[in-house]
C-alpha positions in Angstrom: 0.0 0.0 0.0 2.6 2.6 1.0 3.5 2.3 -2.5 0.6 3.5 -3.9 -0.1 6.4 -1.3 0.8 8.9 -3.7 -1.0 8.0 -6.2 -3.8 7.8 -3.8 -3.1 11.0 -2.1 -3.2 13.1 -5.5 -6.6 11.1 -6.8 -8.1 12.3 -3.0 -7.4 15.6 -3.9 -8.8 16.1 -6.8 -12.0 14.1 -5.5 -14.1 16.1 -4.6 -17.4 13.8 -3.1 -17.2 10.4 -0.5 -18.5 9.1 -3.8 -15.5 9.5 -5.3 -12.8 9.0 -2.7 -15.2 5.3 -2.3 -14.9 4.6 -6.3 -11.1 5.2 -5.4 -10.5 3.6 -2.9 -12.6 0.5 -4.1 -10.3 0.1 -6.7 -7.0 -0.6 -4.5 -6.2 -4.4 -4.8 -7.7 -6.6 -2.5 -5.5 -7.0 0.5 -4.9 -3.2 0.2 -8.6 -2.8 0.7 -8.3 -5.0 3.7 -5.7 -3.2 5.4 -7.4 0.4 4.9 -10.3 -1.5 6.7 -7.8 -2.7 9.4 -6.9 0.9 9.6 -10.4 2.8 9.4 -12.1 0.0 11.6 -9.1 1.2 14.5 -10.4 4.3 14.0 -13.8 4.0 15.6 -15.1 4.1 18.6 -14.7 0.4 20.8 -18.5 0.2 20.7 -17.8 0.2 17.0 -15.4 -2.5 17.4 -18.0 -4.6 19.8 -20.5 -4.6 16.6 -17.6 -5.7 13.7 -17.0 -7.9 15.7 -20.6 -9.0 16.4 -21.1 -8.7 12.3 -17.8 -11.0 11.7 -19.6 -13.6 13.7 -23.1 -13.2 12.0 -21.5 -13.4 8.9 -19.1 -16.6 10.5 -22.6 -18.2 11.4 -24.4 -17.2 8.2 -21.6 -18.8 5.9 -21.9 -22.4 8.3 -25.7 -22.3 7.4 -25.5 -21.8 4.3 -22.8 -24.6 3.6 -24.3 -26.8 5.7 -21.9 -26.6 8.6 -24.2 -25.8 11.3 -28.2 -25.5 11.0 -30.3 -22.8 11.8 -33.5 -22.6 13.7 -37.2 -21.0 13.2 -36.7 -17.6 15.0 -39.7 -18.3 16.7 -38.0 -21.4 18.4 -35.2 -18.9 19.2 -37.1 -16.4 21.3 -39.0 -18.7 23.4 -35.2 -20.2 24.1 -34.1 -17.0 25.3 -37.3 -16.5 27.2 -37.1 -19.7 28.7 -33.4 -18.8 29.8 -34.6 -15.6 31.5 -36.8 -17.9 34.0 
């Protein structure tokens, strides 16, 4: 990445919208992208960091369901767990 920063730099400049710093920035290679995440994601709050990394595990479980991994429940089933767990 530090190799492009330049590049990047001058292109942020000249964008003028989020728009346009996102079309950007979305075009960075892959692992690029990741590390700016890395780096914005460090940059919020920790309650921020409490719900990435509540969505890494929804995203975790939703990738088991869908491969057949792990099997989900009726969400109606699921309440009346966590109301039976609160007795």
């Amino acid at each position: 990445m530090t190799r492009l920063l330049p590049l990047i730099i001058s292109e942020i400049k000249v964008a003028s919208s989020l728009d346009k710093i996102k079309s950007i920035l979305s075009a960075l290679p892959k692992n690029d992208r990741e590390e700016l995440f890395d780096h914005l994601l460090s940059t919020l709050d920790p309650d921020d960091d409490v719900r990435a990394d509540w969505l890494c595990v929804a995203e975790q479980r939703i990738a088991e369901i869908r491969s057949g991994q792990a099997e989900g429940i009726p969400a109606d089933e699921a309440l009346q767990n966590l109301l039976e767990l609160e007795k």
